[in-house]
GUKE-309189 format. One record per atom (N, C-alpha, C, O): residue in one letter; z, y, x. Coordinates in steps of 0.02 Angstrom, whole numbers, plus 32768, in hexadecimal, padded with zeros to 4 digits. Example, Ala and Ser with C-alpha at 12.3 -4.5 7.8 and 13.67 -1.06 7.14 Angstrom:
// residues 2
A81867EE48294A81867F1F8267A81867F5B8294A81A77F5A82C8S81627F908282S81657FCB82ACS818A80028285S81928039829E
***
This chain:
// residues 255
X80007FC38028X800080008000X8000803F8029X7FE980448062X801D80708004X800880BE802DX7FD480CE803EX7FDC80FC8066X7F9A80C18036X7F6680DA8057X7F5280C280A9X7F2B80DB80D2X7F7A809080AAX7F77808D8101X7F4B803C8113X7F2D80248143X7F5C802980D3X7F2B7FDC80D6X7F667FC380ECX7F587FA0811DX7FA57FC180E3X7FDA7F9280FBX7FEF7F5D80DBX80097F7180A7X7FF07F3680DEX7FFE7EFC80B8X80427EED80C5X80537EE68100X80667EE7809FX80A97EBD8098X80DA7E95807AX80EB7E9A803FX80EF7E7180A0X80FC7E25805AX81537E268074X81667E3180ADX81757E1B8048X81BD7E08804DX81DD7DD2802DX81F07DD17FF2X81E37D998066X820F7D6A804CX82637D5C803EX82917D6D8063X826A7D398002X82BB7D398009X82C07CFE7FDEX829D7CDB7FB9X830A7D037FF8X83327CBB7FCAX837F7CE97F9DX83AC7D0E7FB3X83747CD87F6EX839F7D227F3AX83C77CCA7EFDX83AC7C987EE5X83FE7CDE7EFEX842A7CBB7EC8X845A7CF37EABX847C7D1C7ECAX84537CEB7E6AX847E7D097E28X84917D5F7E59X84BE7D6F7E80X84427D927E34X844C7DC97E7AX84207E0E7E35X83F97E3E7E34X84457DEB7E10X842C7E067DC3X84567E657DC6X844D7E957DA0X84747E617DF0X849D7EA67DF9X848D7ED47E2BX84A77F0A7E38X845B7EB37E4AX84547ED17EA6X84097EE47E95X83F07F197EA6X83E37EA97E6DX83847EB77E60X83877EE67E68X83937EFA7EA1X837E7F1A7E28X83757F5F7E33X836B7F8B7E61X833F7FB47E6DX83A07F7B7E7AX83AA7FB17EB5X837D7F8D7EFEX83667FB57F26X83777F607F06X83317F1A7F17X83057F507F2FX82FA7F707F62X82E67F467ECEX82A17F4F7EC3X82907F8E7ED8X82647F967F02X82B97FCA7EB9X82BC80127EACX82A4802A7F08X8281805B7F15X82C67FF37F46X82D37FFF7F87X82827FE27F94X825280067FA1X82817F987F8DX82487F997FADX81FC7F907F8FX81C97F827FADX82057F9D7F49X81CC7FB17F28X81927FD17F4DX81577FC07F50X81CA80297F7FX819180547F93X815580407FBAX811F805C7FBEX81737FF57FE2X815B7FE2800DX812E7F938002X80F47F84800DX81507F7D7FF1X81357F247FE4X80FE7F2C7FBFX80F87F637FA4X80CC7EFC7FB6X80917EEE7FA1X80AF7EAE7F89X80A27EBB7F4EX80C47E847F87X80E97E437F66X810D7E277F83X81057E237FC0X81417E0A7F64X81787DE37F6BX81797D927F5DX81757D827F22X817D7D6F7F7FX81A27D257F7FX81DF7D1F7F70X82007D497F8FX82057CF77F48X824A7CF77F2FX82557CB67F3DX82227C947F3CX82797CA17F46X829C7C6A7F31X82D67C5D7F1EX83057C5A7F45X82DB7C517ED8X83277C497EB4X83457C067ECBX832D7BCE7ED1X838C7C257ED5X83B17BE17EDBX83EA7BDD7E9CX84277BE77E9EX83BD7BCB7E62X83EC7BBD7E2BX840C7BF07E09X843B7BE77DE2X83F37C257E17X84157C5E7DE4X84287C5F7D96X83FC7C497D72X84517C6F7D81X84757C5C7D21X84847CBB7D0AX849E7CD37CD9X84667CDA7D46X84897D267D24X84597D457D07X84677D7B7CECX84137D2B7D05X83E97D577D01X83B37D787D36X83887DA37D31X83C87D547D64X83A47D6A7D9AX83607D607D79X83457D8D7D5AX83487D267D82X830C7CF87D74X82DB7D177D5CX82A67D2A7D75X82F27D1A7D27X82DD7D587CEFX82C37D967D0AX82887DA67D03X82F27DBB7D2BX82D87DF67D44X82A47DF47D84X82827E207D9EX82AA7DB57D92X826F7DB17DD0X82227DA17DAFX81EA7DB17DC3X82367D7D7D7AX81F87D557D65X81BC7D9A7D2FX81827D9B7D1BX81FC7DCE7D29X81EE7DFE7D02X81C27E397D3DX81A67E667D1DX81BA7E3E7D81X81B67E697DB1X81667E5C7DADX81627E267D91X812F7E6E7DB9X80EA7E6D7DC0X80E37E5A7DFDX80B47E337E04X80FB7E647E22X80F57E647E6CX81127E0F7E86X80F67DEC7EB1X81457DFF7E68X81757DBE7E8BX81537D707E60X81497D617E25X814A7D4D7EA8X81307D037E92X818B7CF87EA9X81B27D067ED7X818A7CD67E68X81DB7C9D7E61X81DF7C617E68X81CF7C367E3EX81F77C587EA2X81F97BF77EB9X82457BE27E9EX82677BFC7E71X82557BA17ECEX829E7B8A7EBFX82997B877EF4X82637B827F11X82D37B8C7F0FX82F27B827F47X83187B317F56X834A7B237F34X82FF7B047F84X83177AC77F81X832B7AB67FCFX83057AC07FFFX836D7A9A7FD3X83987A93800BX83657A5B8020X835D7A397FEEX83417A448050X83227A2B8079X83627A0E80A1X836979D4808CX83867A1880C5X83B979F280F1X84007A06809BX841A7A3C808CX840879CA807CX841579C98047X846A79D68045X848B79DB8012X847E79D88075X84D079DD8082X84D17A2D8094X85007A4A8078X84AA7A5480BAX84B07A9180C8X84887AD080B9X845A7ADF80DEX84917AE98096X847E7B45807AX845A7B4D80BCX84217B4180CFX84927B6880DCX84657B81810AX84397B6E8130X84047B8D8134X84497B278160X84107B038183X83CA7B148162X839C7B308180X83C67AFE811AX83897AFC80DAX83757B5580EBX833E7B6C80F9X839A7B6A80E8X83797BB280EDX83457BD68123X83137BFA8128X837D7BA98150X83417BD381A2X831C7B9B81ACX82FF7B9D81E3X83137B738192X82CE7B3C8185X82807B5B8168X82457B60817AX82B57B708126X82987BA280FEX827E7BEF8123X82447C048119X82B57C198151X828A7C52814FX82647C468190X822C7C5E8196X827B7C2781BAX82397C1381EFX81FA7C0081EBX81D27C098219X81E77BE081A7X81A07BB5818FX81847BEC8168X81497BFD816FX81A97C078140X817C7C1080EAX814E7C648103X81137C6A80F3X81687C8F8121X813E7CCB8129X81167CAF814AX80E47CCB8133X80FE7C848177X80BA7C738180X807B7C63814EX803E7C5F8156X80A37C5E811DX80687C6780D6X80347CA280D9X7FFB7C9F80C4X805C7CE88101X803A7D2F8111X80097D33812DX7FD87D568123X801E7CF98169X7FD27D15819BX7F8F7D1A816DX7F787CF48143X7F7A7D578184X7F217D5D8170X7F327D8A8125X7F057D9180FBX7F6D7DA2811BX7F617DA180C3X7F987DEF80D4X7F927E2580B8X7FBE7DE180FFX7FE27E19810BX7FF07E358157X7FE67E108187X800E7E908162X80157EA48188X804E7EA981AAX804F7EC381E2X808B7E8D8187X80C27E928197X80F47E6D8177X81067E95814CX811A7E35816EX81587E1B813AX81997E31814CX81A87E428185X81C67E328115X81F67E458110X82337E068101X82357DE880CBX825D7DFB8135X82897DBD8128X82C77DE98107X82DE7E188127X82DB7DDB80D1X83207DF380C4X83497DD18075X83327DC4803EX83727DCF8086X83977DC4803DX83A07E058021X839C7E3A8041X83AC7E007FDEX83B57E2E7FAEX83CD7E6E7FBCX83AE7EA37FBBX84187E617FCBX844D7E9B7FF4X84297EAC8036X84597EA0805BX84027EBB8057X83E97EC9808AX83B67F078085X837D7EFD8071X83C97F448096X83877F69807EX83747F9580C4X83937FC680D6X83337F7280EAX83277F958112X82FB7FDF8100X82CD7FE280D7X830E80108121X830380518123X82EC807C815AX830D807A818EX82CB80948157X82AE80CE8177X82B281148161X82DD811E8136X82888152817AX828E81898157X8250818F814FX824581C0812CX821A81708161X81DD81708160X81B48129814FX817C812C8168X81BF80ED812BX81B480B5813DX816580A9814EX815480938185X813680BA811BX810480B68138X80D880BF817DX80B1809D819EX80FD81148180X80ED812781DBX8119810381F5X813581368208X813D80D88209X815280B9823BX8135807C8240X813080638278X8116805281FDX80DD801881F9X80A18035822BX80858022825FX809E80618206X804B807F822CX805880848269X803680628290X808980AD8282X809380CF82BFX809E806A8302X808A80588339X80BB805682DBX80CD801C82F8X808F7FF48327X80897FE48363X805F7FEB82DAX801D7FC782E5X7FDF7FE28320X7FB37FC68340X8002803B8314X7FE580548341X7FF280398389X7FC5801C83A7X801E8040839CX803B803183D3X804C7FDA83EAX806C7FC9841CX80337FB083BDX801F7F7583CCX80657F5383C4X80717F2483EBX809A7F668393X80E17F618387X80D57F15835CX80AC7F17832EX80F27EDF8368X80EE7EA18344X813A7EA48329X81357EA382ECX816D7EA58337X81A37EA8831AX81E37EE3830BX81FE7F068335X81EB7EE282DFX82167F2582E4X82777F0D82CEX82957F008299X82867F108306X82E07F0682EEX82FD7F4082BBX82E07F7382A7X83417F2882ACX83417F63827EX83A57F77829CX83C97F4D82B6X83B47FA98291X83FB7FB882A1X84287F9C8262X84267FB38229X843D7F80826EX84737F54821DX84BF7F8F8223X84E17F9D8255X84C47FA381E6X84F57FBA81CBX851F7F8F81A0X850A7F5581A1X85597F988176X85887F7B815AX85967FAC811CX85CE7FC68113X85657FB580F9X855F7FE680CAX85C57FD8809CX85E87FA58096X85D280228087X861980168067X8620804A803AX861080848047X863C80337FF8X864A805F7FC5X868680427FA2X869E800B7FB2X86A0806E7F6DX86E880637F58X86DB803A7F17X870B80267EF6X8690802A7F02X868780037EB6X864180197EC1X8628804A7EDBX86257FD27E9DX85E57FCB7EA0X85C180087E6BX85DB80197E36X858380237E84X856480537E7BX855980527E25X853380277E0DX8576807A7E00X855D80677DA9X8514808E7DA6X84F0806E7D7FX84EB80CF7DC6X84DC80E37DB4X848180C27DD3X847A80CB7E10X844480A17DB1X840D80997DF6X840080E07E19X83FA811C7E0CX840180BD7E40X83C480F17E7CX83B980CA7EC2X83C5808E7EC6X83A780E87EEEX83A780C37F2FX83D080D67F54X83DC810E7F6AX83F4808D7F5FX8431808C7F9AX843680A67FCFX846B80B97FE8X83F780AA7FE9X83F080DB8023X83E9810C8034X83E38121806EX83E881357FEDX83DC81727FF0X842381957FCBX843481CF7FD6X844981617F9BX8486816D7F80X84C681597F92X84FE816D7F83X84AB81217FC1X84F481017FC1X84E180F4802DX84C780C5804AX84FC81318046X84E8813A807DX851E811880BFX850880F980F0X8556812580B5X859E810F80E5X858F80BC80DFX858C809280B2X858980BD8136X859A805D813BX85B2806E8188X85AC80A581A3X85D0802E81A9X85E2803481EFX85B480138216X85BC7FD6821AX858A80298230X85727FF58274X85847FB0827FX85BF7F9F827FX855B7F8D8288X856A7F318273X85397F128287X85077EFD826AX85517F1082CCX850A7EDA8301X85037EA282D4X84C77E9782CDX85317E6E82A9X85237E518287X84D77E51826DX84A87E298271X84DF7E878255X84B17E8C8216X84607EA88253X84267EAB823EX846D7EB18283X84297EC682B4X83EE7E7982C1X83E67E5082EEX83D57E84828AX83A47E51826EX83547E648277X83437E9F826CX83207E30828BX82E57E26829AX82CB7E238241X82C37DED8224X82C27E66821EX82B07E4981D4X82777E5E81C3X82677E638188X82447E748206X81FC7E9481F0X81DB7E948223X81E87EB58255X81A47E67821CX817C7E498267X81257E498251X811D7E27821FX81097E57825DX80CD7E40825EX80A67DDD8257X809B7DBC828AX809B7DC78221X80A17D888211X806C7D6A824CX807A7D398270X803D7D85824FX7FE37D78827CX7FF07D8682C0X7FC07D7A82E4X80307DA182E5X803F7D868328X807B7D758340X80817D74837DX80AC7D66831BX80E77D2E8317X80D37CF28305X80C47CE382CBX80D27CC48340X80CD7C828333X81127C418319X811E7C088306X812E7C80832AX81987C3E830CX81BA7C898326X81B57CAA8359X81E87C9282D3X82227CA882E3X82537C8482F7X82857CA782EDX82637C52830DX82A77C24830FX82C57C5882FFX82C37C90831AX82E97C4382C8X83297C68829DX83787C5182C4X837D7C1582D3X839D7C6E82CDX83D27C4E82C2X83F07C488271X83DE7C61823CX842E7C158288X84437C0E8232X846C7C688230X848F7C8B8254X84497C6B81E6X84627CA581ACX84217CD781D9X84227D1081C1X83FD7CD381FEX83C67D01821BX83E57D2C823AX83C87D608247X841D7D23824BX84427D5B8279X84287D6182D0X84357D8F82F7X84117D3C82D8X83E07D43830FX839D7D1F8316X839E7CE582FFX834F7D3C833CX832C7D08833BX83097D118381X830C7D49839BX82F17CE9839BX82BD7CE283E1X828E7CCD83CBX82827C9183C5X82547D1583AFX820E7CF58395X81EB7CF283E1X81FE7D088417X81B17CCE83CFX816F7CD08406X813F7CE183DCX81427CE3839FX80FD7CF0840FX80C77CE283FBX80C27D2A842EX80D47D318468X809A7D6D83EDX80827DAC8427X80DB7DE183EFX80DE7DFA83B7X810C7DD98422X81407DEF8408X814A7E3E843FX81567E44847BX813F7E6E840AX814C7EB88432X81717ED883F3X816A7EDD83B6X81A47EEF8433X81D97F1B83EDX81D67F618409X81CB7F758442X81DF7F7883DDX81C77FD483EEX82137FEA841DX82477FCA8426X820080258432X821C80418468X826D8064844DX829F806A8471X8265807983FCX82AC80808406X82BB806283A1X829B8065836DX82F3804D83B5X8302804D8377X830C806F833CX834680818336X82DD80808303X82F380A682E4X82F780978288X82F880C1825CX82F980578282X82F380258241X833F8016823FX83657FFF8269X8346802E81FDX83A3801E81DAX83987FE481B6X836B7FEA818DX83B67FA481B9X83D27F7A8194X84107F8F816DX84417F948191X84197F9C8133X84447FB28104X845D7F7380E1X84327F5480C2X84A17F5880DFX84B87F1980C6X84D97F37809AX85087F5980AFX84CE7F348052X85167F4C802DX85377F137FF2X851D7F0B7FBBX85637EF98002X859C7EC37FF1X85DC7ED37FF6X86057EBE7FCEX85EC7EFC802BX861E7F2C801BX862A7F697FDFX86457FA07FE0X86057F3E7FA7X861D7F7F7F76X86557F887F66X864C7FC17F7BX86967F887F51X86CC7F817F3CX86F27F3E7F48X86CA7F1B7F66X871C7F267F41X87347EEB7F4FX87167EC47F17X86F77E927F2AX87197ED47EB5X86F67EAE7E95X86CF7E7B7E95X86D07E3F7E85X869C7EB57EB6X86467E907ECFX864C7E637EFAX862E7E2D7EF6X86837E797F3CX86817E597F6CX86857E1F7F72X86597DF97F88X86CE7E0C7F59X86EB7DCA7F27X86C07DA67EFCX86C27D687EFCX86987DC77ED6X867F7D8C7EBDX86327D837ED0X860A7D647EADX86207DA97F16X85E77D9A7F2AX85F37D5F7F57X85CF7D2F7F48X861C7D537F88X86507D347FA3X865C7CEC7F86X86597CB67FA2X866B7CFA7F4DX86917CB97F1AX863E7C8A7F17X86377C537F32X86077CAD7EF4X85C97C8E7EE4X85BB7C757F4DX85B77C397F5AX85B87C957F6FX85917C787FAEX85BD7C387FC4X85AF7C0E7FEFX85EA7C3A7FA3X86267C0E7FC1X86117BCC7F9EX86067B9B7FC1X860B7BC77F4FX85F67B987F3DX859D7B7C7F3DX858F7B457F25X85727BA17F55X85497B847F75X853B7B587FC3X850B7B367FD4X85807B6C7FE8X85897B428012X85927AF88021X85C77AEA8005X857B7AC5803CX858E7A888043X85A17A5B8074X85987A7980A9X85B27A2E807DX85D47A1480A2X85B27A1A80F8X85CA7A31812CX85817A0280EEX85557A1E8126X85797A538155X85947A48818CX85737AA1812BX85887ACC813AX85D17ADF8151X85E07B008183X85F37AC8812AX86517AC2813AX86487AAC8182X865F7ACB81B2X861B7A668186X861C7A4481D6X86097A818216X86237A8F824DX85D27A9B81F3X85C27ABB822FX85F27B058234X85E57B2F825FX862E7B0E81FFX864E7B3F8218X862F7B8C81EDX86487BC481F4X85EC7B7781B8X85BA7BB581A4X85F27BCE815DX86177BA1814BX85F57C06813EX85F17C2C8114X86437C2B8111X86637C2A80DCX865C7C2B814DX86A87C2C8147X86CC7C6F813FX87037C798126X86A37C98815AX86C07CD48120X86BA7CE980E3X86CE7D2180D3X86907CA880A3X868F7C9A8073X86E87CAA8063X86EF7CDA803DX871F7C908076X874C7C54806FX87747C8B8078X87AD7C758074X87747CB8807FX87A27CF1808AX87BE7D0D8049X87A07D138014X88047D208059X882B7D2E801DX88137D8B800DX87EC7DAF802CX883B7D997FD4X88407DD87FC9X88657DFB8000X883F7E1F8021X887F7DFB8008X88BE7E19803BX88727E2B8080X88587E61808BX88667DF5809CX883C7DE880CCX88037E1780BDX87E87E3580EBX87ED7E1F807BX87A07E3F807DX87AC7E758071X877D7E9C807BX87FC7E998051X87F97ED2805AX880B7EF68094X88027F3080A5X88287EC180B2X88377EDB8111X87E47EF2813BX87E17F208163X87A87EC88125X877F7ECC812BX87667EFC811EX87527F238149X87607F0980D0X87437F4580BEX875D7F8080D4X87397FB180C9X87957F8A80F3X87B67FCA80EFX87AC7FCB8151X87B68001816DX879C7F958177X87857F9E81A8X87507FC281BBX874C7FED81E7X870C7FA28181X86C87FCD8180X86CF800C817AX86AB8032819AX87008023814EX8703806E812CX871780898149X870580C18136X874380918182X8763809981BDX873880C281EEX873D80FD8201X870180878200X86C980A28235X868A80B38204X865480A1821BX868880D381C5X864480CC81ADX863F811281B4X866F813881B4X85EA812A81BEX85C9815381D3X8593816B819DX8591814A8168X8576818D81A1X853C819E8179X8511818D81A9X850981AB81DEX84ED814C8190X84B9811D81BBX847F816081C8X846E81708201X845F81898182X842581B58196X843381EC81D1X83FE81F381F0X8467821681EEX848B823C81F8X8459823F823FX844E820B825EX843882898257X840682728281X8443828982BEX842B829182F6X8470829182BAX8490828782EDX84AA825C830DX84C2825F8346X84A3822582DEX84C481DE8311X849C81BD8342X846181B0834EX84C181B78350X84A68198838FX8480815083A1X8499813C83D5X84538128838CX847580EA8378X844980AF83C7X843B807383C6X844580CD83E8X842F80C78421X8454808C8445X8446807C847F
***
């Protein structure tokens, strides 16, 4: 879209996220040319609202290593954007809560391609608010304070036609792609995570990832900050809020 001949496809794996869409779509509408979904069993309505989008083909999401979420996942996001090559200019790996941002997104696609840019990292924040947003608009333009969160410093927009393997790590928190891998010279792409809305959300975003977990996963030690009490996540939350910043703020530094 934009006028630039850019093509862009965004894949995800989204369960019971019937509260977050919106604010999704509203984010990366400006940009995506279509979406891949894959539901993992949603009962809230999600389904519905995906199947309702013009833009989103709706799969199921099926645990392939049948004991673990996650294993199944980076199975999943390592293989499936190769569907792109030849069809698109760029994919987008992210779950729902994830909203990468720019101040320019298009000129930084363009500007990228110019410069022969195959992958672009993004700076992960820990987006934080006191209760989840009642009002739509875009999170990134409304709901601005998060803390810095190498965590969240994720490979979620690459060029599909010269990445030959992202090897993901599990949850995609890190990857060592090959193929023709050039990342631009400075970082300037926000990963925006917001799950920290209030403790509410938090809790029972928390409660749902927890019971998609399986045994598999317990073994390998994955989604154990699922398992965290109240006490614990508001120690958490009030940690983020602590160090949170106004991610746009052209004074930071983020170097």
């Amino acid at each position: 879209g934009q006028g630039l001949n850019m093509r862009v496809h965004l894949y995800s794996i989204c369960g019971n996220e019937a509260r977050m869409l919106p604010f999704f779509f509203r984010h990366y509408d400006a940009f995506v040319d279509r979406y891949v979904i894959y539901d993992d069993g949603s009962t809230d309505g999600t389904r519905e609202m995906l199947a309702a989008h013009p833009k989103v083909e709706l799969r199921r999401f099926r645990r392939e290593v049948p004991d673990s979420y996650v294993q199944s996942a980076r199975l999943l996001h390592d293989r499936v954007w190769k569907e792109s090559r030849g069809a698109a200019d760029w994919v987008v790996m992210t779950p729902v809560d994830e909203h990468l941002t720019h101040p320019d997104m298009a000129g930084l696609l363009a500007e990228c391609r110019r410069h022969g840019v195959t992958a672009i990292p993004a700076l992960g924040f820990q987006m934080v608010a006191e209760r989840f947003p009642a009002a739509p608009g875009r999170l990134a333009t409304t709901l601005r304070r998060g803390a810095p969160y190498a965590a969240m410093n994720k490979l979620s927009l690459f060029d599909p036609n010269a990445i030959e393997e992202t090897n993901f790590l599990e949850g995609r928190h890190a990857a060592a792609p090959t193929g023709r891998v050039v990342y631009p010279d400075a970082d300037t792409l926000a990963n925006l995570h917001y799950r920290y809305l209030g403790l509410d959300y938090l809790q029972a975003r928390h409660a749902l990832l927890r019971s998609g977990m399986g045994a598999g996963d317990a073994a390998g030690g994955f989604g154990a900050e699922y398992h965290r009490d109240a006490a614990a996540l508001r120690a958490d939350w009030q940690g983020f809020a602590d160090h949170a910043v106004d991610y746009a703020d052209p004074a930071l530094d983020t170097a």
